[in-house]
N, C-alpha and C positions, 0 to 999 in steps of 0.2 A: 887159785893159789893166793892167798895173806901175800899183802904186802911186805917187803921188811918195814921194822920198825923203826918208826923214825919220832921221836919227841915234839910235835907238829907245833903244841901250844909255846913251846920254849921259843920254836923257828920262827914262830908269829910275834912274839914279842923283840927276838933278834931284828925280824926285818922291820920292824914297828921304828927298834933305837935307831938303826943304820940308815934309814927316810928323815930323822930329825925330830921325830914325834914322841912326845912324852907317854906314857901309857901308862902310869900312875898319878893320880889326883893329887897335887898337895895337900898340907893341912890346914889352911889356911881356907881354901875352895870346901874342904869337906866339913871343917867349922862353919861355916859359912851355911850350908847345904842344913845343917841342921838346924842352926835360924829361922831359915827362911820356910823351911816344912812346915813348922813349929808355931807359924805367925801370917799364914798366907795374906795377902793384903783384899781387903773385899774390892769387888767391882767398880769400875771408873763409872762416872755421873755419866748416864744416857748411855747406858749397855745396853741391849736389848734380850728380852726374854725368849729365847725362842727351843727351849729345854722340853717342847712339847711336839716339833716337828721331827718325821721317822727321818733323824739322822742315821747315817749307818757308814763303816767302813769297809774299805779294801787294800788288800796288802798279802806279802807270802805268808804264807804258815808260821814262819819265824817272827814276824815282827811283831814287835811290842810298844816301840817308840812310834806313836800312831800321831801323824802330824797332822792330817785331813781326813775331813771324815763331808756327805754330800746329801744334798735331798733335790729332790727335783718336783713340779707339779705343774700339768698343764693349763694352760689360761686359755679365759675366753675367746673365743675369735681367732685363737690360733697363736703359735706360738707358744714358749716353754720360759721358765721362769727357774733358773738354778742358782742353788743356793752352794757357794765351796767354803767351808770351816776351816780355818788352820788354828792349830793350838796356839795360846797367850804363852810363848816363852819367856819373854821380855819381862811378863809381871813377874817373874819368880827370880829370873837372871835380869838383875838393873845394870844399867851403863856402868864399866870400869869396875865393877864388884870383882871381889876374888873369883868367882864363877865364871866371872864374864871376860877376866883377862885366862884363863885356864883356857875355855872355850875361844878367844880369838888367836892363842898361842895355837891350838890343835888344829882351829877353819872348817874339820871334816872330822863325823864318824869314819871308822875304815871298818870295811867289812872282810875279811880274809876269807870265810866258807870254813874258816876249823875256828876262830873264837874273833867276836867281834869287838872293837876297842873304840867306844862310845865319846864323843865329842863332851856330852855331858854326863857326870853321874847318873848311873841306871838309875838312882832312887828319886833322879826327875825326870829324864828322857822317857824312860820306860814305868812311869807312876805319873807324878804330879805334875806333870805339863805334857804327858798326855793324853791323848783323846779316847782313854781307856771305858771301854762297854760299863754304862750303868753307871756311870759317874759326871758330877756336876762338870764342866769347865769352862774356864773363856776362852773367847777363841776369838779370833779378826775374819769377819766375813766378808765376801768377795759376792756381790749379787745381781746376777745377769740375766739380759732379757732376750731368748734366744728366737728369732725370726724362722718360720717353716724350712725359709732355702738354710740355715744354719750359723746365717751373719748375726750378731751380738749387737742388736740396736744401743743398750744400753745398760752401764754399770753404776754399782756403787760399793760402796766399802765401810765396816764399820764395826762395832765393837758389839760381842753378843755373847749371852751366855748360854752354852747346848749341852745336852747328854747324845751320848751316842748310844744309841739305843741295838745296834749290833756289831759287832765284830767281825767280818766275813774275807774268805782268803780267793785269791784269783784261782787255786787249784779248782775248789768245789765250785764258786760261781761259775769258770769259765766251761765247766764241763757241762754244768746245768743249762748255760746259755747255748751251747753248741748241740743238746739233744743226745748228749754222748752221757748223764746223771741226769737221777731223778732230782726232784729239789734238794736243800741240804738242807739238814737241821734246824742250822741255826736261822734259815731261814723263814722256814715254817713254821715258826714256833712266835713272830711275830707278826702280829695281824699287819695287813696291809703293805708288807716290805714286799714279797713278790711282785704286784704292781707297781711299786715304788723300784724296783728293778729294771722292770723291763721301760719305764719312762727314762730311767738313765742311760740303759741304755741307746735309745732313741733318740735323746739329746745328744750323747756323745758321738752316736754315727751323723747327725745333720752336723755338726761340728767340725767333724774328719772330712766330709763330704766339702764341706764350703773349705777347709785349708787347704785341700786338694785340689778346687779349682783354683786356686791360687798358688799355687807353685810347694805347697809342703812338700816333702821328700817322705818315699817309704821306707821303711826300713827292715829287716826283720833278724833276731841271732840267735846261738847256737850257746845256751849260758848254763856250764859244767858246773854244778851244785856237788860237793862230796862229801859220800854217804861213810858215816864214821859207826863204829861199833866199838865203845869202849874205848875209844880215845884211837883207834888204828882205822885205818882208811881201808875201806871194804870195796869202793868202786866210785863213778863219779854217775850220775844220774843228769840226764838234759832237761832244761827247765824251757817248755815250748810256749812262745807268746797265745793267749788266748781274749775273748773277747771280754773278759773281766778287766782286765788290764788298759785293754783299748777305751774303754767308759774312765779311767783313774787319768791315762795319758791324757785324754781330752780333755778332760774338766781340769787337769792341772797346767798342760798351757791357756786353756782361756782363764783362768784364775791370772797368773800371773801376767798374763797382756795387759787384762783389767788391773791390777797390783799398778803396772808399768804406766798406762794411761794417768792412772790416777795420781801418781805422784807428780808426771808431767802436767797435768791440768793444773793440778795446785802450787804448780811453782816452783816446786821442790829439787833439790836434790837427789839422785837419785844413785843405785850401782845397777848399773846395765849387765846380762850374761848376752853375748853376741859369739856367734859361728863368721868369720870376717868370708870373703870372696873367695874361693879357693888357688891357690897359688897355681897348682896343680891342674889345674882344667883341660892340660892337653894332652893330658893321662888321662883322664875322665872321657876326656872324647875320644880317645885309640882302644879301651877297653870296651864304649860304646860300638864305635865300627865292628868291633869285633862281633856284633850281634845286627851287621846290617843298617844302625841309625847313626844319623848323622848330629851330630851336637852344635850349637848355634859357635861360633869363635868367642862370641864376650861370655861369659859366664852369666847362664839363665835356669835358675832354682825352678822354672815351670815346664823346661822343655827337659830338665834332669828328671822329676819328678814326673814325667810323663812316660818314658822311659823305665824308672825304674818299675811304676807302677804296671807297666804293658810286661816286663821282665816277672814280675812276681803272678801275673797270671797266668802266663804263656810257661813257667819252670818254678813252680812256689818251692819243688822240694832240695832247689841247689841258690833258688835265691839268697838265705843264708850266707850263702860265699861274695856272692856279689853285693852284698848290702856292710861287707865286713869292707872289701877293694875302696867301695865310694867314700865308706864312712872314714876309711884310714888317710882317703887322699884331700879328704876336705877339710882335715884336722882339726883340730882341740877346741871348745870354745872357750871364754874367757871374760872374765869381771873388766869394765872399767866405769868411769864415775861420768856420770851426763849433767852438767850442770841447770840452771833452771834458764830455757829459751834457746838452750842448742839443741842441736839433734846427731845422734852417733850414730854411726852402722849399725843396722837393725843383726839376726840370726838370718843368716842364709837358709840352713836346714828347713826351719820352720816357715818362712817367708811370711816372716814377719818384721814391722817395723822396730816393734815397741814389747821388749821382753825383760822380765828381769827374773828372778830366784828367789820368791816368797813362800812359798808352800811345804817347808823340809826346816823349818827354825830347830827341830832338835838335831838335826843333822845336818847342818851347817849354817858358817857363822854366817857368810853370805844373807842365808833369808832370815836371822834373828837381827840383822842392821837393817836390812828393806824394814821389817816389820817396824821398828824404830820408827826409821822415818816415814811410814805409814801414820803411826798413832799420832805424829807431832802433826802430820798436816791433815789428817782426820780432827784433831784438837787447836786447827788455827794458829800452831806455834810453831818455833823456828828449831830445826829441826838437831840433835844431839851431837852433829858431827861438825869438824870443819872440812872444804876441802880438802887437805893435806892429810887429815886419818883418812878419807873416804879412799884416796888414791892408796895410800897404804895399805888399808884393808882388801883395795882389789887385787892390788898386785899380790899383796900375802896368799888368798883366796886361793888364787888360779895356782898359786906353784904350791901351794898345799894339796891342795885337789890333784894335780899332775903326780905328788910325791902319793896321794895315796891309792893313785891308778897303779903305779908303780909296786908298789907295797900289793898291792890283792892281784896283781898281775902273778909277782912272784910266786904268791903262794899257789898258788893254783898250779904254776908249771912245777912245784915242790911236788904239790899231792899229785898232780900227771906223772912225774920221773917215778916215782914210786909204784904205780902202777905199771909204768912200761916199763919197770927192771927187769922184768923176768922175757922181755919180748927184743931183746936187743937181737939186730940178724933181720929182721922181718920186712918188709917191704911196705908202703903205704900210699894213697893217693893224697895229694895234698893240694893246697893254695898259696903263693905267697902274700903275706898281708903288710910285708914291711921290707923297704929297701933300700937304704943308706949307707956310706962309707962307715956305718958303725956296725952292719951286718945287715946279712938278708935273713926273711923270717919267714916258716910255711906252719900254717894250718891245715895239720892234718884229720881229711873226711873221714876216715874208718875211724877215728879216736879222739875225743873233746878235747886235743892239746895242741900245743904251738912248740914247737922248736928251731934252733937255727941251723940252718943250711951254712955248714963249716968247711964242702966241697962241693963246689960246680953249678958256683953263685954266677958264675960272669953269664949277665945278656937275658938275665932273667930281672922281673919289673911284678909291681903288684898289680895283683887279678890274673896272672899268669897259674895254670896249672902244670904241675909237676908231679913226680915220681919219684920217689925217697926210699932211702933204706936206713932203718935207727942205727945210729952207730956206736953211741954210750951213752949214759945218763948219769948223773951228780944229781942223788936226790937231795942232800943239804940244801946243794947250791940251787937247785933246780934245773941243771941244764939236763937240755935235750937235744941232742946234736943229729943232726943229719946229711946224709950225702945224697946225690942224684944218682 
């Protein structure tokens, strides 16, 4: 049965205004925008040429605003030698331009799954500053020298001009890489990229392998993509992690360690992304007992990580739920500014000291400031911001980011109420994933959606499972209510 119909792109701009987010461009930024197309500025002194190495990307099916694109090749004697490209945004968008106050006012693309509302003009994000197949661009390179056990002897960073010579999506990759497709296309049709494949991903697992022994956390989720026909919602489709993806994750926290080192070594300024201790640890440790292990009392990223990872082998097909309970009680990460010769709380998740947000400059303003003060102390100079913006722009960052968690949360439970109208009465199993004096909340297994439990919340905690029956739905609104 069709959904009823509901005006989705209208509700996506609705919840776009009611978040605080402008989703029209002024005219001043789109003046602007055609400037700067019109005049691109040539390459900085000591770019380097490397427009002939098989660069190539990875990304969903959708994406277009292609921020990194990767090569990898094995060295002598061992060891691997990786190359990560992020697009030159900063040349096209300069400090304090009409673009550039548009994009620090916005902080974040927001993705909704019915229309996406782009940080920057599509005619740069998704064209001229990106890292679009068959086209010249610059780009800030991250280049690292990966050790057999998977440790990162050594980085550097620097300004470079590349073509990406493929375009490739984690659909087709990860199915190739799993034995489940034959090659793809786009693959085969370029000499040498299949080998340039499977080196990546070889890098990328010694990588996993070494954060692992050191306390990274695993994770794994359940992410409701919905399949439109004509503007009307036809169903939701699961988008399942595969091992294309896991080569993009790796080489994108070792990029931005490297990003994060580098700025530190040179003195610099910096905006740190950190996951702080978890508040919550003695949830983490009651919902561990609850499978038999025992969690250390101070809060230890290696003995969580041990844990989850013996969890994801011993039940991969409910881990899902469990990796939703850890992820909600360790909460949010968050920008702040590290000045040059201190040291801030590293990311707990990743167990790591030294992280920042480089790699995503068309989709957030976050990594087009890193990138900034990258090229300043790549270039010996003193970097574009002062203190007082840097604190600004973190705190703006993080509650931008939160408002458009917010905002693709909702739509999502829009396009799920729409689906579950016709199933009100029904019965389901679920999870609870959130639980506060502002409501408790269950993800439901039979169906990619969340709702709140509006009766026979008392005594019930997250990672708890429960038994629900739908009771009404407000597809406007989104709500999806449930009782026990």
């Amino acid at each position: 049965m069709t959904a009823p119909s509901v005006d989705l792109r209208a509700r996506a701009f609705q919840a776009m205004t009611d978040a605080g987010f402008h989703p029209a461009f002024p005219a001043d930024a789109l003046a602007e925008l055609a400037r700067v197309r019109a005049q691109p500025p040539p390459a900085a002194p000591g770019t380097r040429d490397l427009r002939d190495l098989l660069w190539s990307s990875l990304d969903t099916d959708q994406t277009r605003d292609l921020d990194q694109v990767e090569y990898v090749e094995a060295l002598n004697g061992g060891g691997m030698r990786l190359l990560v490209g992020i697009a030159d945004v900063d040349v096209l968008v300069a400090h304090g331009s009409a673009l550039d106050r548009q994009a620090a006012l916005e902080a974040t693309s927001v993705y909704t799954g019915v229309v996406t509302f782009p940080m920057l003009p599509p005619e740069l994000s998704t064209d001229a500053t990106s890292l679009v197949q068959a086209q010249e661009r610059l780009a800030l390179v991250a280049e690292l020298h990966i050790l057999d056990s998977g440790e990162t002897q050594s980085h550097d960073v620097y300004p470079a001009l590349i073509r990406n010579q493929a375009k490739l999506t984690y659909s087709a990759v990860g199915q190739w890489l799993e034995g489940a497709a034959p090659l793809p296309q786009a693959v085969a049709t370029v000499a040498g990229l299949e080998t340039q494949l499977r080196l990546q991903q070889q890098a990328a697992e010694r990588l996993h392998a070494f954060r692992q022994q050191h306390g990274a956390l695993t994770f794994s989720s359940i992410e409701p993509v919905p399949v439109l026909e004509n503007g009307q919602i036809k169903g939701l489709s699961v988008r399942q992690h595969n091992p294309a993806e896991d080569i993009i994750e790796s080489f994108m926290v070792a990029a931005n360690v490297a990003m994060a080192q580098h700025l530190r070594q040179s003195h610099a300024w910096s905006l740190r992304r950190v996951v702080k201790t978890p508040k919550r640890w003695d949830r983490i440790q009651a919902i561990a007992a609850g499978f038999g292990v025992k969690l250390p009392d101070v809060p230890d990223p290696r003995a969580l990580g041990d844990f989850l990872q013996n969890r994801h082998t011993a039940d991969p097909a409910h881990f899902p739920d469990l990796s939703l309970a850890v992820v909600k009680l360790l909460g949010a990460g968050e920008y702040i500014v590290e000045t040059p010769g201190a040291e801030k709380e590293g990311h707990f998740g990743l167990a790591v000291s030294d992280y920042t947000h480089s790699t995503a400059p068309n989709r957030r303003y976050a990594d087009l400031v890193t990138q900034r003060l990258l090229k300043a102390a790549i270039g010996g100079i003193t970097g574009p911001y002062q203190q007082s913006e840097l604190e600004t722009v973190a705190q703006h960052c993080t509650e931008r980011e939160d408002a458009a968690r917010k905002v693709e949360r909702l739509m999502r439970k829009v396009v799920a109420a729409s689906l579950l109208s016709s199933r009100v009465g029904q019965e389901f199993n679920g999870i609870v994933t959130g639980a506060s004096p502002k409501g408790t909340y269950v993800r439901l297994l039979d169906f990619p959606a969340e709702g709140r439990l509006v009766q026979g919340a008392t005594g019930v905690d997250v990672g708890d499972k429960v038994r629900v029956r739908l009771a009404s739905v407000d597809v406007p609104r989104g709500f999806i209510d449930l009782v026990r």
